[in-house]
mmCIF file of the N, C-alpha and C atoms, coordinates in Angstrom:
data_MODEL
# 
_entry.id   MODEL 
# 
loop_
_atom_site.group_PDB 
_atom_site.id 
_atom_site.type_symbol 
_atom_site.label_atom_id 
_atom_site.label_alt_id 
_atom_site.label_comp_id 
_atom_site.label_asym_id 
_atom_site.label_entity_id 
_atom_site.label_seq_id 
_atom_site.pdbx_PDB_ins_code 
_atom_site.Cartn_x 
_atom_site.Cartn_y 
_atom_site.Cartn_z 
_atom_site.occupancy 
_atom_site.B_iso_or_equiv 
_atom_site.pdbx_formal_charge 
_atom_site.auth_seq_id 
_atom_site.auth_comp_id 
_atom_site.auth_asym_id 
_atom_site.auth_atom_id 
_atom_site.pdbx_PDB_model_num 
ATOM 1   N N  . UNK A 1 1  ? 95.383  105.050 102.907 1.00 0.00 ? 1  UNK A N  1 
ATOM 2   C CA . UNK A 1 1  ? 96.071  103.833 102.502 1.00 0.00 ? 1  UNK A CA 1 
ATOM 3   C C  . UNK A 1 1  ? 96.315  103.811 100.997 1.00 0.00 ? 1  UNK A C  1 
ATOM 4   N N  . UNK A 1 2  ? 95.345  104.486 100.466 1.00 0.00 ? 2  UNK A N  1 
ATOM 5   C CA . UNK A 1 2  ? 95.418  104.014 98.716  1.00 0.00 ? 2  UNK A CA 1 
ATOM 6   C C  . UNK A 1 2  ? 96.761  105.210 98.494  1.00 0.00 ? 2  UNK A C  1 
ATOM 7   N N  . UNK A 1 3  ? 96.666  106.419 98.632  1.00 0.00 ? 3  UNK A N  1 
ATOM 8   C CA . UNK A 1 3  ? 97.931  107.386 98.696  1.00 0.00 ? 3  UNK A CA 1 
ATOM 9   C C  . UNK A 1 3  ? 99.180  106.553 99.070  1.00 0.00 ? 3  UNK A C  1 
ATOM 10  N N  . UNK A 1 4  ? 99.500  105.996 99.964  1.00 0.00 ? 4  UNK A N  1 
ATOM 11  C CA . UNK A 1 4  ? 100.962 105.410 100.277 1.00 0.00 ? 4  UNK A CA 1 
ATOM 12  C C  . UNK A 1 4  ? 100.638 104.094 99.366  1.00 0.00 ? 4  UNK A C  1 
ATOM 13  N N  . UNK A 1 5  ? 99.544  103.463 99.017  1.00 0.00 ? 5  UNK A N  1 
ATOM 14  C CA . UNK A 1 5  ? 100.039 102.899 97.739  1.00 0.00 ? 5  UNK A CA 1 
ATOM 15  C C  . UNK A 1 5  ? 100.424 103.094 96.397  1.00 0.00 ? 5  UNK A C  1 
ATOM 16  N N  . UNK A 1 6  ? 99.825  103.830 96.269  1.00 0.00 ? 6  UNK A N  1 
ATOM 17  C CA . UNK A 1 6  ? 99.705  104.551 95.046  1.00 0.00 ? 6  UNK A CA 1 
ATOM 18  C C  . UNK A 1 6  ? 101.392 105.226 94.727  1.00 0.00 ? 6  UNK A C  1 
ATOM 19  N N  . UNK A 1 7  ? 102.036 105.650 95.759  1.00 0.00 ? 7  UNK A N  1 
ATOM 20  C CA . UNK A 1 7  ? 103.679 106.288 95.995  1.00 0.00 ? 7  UNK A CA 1 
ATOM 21  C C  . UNK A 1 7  ? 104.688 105.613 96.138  1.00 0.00 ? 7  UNK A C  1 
ATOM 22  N N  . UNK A 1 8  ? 104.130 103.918 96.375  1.00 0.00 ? 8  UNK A N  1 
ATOM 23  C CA . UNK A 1 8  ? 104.853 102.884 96.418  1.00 0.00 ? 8  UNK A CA 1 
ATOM 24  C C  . UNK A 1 8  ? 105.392 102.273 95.211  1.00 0.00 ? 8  UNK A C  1 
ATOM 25  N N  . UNK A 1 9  ? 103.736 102.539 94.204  1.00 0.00 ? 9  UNK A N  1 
ATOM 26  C CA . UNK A 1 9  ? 103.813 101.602 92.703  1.00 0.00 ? 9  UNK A CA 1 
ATOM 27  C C  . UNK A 1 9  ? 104.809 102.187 92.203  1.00 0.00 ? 9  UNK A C  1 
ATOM 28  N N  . UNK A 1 10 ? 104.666 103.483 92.359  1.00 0.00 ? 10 UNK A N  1 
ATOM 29  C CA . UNK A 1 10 ? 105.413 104.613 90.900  1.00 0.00 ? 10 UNK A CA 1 
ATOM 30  C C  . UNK A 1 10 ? 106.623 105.000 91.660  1.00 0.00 ? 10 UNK A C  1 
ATOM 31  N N  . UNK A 1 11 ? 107.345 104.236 93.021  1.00 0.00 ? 11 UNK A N  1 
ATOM 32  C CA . UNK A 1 11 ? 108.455 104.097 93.221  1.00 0.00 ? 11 UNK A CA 1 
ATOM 33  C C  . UNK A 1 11 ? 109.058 102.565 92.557  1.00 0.00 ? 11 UNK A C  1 
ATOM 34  N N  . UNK A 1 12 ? 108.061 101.772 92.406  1.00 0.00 ? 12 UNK A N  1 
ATOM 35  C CA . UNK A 1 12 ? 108.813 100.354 91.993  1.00 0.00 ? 12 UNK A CA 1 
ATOM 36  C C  . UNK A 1 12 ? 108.504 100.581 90.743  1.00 0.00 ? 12 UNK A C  1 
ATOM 37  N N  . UNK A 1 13 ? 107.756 101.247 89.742  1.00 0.00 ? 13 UNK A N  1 
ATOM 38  C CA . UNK A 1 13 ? 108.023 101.852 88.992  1.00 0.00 ? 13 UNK A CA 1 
ATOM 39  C C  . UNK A 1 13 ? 109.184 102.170 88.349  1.00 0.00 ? 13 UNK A C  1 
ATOM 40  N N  . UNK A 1 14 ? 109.980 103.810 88.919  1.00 0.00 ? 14 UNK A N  1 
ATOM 41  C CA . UNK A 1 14 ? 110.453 104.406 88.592  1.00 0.00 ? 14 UNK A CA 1 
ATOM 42  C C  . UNK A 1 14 ? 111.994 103.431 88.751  1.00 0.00 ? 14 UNK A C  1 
ATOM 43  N N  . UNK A 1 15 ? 111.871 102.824 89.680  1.00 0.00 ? 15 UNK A N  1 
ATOM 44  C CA . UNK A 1 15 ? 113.346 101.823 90.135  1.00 0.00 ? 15 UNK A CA 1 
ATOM 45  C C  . UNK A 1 15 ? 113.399 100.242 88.723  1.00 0.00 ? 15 UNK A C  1 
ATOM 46  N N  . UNK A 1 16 ? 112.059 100.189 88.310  1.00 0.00 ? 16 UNK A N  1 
ATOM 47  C CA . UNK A 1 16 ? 112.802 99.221  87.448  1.00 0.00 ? 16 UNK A CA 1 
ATOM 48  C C  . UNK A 1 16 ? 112.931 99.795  85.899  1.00 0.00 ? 16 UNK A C  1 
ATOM 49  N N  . UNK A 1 17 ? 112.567 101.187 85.673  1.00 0.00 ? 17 UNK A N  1 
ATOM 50  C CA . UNK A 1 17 ? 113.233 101.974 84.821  1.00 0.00 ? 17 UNK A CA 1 
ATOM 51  C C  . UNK A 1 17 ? 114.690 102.365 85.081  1.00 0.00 ? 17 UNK A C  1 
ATOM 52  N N  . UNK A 1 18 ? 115.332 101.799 86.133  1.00 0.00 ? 18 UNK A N  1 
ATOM 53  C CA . UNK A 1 18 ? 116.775 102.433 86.293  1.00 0.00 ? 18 UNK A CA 1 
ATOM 54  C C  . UNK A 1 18 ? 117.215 101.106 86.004  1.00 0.00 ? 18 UNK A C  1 
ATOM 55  N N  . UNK A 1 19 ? 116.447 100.361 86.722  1.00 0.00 ? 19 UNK A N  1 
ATOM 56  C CA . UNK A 1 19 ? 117.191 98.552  87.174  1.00 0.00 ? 19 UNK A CA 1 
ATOM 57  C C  . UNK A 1 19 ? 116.321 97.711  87.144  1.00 0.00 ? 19 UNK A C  1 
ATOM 58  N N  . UNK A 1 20 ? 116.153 96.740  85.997  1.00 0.00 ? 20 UNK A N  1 
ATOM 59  C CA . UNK A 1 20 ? 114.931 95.712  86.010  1.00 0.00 ? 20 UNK A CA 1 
ATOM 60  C C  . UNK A 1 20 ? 115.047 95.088  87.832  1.00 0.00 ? 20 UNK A C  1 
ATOM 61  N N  . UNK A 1 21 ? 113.649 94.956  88.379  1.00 0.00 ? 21 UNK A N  1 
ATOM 62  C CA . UNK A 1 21 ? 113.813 93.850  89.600  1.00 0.00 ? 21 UNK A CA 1 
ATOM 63  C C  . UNK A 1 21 ? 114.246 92.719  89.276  1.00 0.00 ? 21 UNK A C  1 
ATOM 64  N N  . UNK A 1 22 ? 113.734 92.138  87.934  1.00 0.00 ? 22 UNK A N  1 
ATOM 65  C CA . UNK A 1 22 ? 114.140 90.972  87.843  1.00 0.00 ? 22 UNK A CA 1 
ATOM 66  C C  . UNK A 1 22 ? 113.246 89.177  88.366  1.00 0.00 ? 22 UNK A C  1 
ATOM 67  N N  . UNK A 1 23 ? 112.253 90.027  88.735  1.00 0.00 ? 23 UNK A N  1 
ATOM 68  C CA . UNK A 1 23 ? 111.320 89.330  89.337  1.00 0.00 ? 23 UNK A CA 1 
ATOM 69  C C  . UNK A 1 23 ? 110.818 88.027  88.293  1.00 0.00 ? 23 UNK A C  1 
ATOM 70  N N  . UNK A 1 24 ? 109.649 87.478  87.810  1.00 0.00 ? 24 UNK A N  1 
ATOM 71  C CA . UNK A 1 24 ? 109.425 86.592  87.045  1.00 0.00 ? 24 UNK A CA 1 
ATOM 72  C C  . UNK A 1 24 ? 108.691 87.550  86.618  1.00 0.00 ? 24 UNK A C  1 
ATOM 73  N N  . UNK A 1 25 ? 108.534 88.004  85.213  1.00 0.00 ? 25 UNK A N  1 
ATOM 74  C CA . UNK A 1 25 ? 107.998 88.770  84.351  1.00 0.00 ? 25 UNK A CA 1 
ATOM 75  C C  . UNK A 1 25 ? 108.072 89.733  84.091  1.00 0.00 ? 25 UNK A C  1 
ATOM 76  N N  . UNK A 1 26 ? 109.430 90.612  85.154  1.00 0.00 ? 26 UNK A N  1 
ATOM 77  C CA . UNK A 1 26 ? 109.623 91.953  84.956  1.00 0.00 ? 26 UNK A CA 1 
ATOM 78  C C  . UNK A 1 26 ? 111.033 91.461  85.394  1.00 0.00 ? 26 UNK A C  1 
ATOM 79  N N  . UNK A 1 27 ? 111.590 90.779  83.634  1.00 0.00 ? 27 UNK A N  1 
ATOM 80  C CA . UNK A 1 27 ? 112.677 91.185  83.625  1.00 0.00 ? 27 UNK A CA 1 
ATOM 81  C C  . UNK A 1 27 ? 113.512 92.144  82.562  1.00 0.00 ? 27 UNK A C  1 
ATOM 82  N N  . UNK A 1 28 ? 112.471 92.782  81.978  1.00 0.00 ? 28 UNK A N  1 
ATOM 83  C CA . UNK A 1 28 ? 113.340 94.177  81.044  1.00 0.00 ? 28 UNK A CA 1 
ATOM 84  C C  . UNK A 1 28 ? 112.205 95.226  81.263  1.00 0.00 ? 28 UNK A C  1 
ATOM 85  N N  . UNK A 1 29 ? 113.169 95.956  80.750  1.00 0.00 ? 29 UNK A N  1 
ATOM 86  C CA . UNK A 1 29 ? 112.468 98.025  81.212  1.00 0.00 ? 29 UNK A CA 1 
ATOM 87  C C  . UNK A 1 29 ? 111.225 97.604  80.595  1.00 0.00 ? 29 UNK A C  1 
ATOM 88  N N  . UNK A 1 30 ? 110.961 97.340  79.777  1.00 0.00 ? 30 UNK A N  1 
ATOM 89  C CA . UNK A 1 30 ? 109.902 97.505  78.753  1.00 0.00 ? 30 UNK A CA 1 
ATOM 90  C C  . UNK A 1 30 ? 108.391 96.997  79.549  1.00 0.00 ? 30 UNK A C  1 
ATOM 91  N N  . UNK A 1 31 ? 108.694 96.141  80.398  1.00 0.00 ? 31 UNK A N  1 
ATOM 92  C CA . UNK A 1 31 ? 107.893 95.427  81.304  1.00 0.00 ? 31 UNK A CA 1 
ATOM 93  C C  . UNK A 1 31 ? 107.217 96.014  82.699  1.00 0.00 ? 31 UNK A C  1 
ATOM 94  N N  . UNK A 1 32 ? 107.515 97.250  82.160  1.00 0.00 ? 32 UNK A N  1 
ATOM 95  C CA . UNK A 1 32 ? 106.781 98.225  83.637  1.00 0.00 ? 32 UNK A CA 1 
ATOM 96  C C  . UNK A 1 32 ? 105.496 98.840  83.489  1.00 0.00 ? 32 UNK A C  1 
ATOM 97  N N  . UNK A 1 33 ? 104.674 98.189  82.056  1.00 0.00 ? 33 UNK A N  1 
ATOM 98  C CA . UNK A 1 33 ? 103.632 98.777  81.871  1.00 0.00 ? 33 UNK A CA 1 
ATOM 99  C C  . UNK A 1 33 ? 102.481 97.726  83.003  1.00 0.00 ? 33 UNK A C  1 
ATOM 100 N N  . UNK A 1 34 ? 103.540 96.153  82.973  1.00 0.00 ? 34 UNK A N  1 
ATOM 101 C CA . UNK A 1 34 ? 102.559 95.471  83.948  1.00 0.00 ? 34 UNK A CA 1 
ATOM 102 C C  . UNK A 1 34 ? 102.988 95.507  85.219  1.00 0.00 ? 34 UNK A C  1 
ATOM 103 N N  . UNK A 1 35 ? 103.213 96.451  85.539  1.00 0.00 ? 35 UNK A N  1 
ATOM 104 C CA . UNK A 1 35 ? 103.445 97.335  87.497  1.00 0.00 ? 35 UNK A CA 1 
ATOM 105 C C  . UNK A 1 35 ? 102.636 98.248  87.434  1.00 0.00 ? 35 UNK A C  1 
ATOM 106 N N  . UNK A 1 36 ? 102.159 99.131  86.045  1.00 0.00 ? 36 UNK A N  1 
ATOM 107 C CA . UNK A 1 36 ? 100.921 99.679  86.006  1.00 0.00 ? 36 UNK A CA 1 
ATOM 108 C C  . UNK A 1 36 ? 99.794  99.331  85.955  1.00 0.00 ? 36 UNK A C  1 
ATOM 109 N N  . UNK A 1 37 ? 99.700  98.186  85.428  1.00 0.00 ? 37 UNK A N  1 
ATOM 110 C CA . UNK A 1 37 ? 98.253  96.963  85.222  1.00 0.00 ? 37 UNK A CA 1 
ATOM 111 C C  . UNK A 1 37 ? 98.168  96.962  86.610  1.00 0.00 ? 37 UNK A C  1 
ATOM 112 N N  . UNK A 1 38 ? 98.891  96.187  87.542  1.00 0.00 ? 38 UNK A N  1 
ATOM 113 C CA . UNK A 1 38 ? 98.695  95.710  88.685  1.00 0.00 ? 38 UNK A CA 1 
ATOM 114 C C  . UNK A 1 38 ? 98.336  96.605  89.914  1.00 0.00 ? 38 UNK A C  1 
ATOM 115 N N  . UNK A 1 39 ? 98.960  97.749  89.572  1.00 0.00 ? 39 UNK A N  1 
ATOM 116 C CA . UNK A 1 39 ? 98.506  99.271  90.352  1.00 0.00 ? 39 UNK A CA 1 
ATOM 117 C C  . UNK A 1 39 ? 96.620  98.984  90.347  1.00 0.00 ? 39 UNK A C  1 
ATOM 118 N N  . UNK A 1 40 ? 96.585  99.657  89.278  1.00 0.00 ? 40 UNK A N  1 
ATOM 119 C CA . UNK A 1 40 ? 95.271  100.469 88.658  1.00 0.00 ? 40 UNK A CA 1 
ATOM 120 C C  . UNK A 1 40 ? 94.685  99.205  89.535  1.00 0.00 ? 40 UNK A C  1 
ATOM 121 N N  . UNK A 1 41 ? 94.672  97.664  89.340  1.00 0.00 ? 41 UNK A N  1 
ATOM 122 C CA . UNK A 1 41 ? 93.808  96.544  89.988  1.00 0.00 ? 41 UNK A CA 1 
ATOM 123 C C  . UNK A 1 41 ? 93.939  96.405  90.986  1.00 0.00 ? 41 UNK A C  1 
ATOM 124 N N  . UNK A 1 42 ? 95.330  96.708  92.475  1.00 0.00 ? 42 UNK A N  1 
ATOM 125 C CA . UNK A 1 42 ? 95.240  97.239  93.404  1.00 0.00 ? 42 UNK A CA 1 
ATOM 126 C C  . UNK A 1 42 ? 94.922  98.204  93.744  1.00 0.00 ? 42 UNK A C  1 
ATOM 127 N N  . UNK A 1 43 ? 94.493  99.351  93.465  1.00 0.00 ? 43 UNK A N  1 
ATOM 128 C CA . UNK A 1 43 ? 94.272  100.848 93.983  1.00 0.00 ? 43 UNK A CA 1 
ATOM 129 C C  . UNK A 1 43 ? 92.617  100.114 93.615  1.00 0.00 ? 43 UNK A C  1 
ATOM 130 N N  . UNK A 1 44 ? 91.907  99.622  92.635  1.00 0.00 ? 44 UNK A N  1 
ATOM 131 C CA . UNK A 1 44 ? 90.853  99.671  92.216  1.00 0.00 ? 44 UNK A CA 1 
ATOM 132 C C  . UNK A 1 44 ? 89.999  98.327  93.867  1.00 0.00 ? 44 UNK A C  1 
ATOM 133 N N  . UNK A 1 45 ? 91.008  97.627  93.806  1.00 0.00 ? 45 UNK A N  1 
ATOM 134 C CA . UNK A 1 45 ? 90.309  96.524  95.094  1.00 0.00 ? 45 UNK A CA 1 
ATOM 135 C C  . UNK A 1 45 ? 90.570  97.144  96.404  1.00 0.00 ? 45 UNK A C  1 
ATOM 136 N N  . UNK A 1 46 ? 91.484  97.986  96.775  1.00 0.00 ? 46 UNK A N  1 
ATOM 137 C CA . UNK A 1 46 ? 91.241  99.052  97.872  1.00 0.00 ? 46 UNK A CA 1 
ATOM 138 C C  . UNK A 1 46 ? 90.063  99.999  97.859  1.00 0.00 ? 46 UNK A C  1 
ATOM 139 N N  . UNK A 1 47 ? 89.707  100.691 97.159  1.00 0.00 ? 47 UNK A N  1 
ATOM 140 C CA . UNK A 1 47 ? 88.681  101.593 97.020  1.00 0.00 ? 47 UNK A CA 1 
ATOM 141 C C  . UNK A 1 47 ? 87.615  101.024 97.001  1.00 0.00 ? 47 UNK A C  1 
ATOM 142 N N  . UNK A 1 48 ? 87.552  99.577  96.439  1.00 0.00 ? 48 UNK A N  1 
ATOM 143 C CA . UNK A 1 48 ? 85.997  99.054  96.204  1.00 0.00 ? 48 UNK A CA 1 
ATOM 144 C C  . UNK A 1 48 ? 86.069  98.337  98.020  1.00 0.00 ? 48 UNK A C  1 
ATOM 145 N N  . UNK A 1 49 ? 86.946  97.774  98.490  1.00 0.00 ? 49 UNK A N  1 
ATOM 146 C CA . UNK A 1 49 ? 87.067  97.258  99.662  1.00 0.00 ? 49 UNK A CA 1 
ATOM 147 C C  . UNK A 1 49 ? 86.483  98.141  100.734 1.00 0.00 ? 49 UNK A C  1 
ATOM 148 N N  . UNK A 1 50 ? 86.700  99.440  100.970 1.00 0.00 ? 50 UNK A N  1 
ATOM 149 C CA . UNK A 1 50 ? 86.712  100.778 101.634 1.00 0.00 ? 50 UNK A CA 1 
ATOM 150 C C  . UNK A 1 50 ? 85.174  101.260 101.429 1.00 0.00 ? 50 UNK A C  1 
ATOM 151 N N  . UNK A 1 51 ? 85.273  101.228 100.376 1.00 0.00 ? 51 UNK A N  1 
ATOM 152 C CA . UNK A 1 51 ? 83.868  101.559 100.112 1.00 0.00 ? 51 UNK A CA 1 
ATOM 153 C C  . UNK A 1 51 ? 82.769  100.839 100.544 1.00 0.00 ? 51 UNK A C  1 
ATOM 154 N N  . UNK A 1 52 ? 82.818  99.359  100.305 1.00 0.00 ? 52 UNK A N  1 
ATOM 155 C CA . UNK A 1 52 ? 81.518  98.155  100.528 1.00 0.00 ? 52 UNK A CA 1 
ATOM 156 C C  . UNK A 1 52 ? 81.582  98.429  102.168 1.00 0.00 ? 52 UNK A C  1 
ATOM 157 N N  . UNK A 1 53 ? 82.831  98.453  103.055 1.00 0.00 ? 53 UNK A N  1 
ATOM 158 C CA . UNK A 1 53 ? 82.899  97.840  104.045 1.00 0.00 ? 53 UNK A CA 1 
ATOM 159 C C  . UNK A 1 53 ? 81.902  99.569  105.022 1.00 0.00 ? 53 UNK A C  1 
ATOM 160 N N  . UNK A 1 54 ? 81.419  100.315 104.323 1.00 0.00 ? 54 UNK A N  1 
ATOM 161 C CA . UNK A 1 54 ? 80.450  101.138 105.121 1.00 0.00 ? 54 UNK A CA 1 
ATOM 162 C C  . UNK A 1 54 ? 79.130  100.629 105.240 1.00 0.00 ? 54 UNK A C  1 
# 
């Protein structure tokens, strides 16, 4: 699961380096460092999730 997330970010990523989404807070290129913030804190609550739940 964390792999197909992880291929997801750095596709919405790579797409608002072509084309802002436009979303509320990612509306210029420059603003894709917080799609990386939000990665690293999703990939990080999957793994800790995965992990506890053994």
């Amino acid at each position: 699961m964390s792999k197909v997330l992880a291929l997801l970010i750095l596709a919405m990523m790579a797409l608002h380096l072509v084309r802002p989404l436009g979303l509320p807070g990612l509306k210029q290129r420059r603003d894709v460092w917080k799609i990386a913030v939000a990665a690293l804190v999703a990939i990080g609550a999957t793994v800790l999730l995965s992990h506890t739940g053994q």
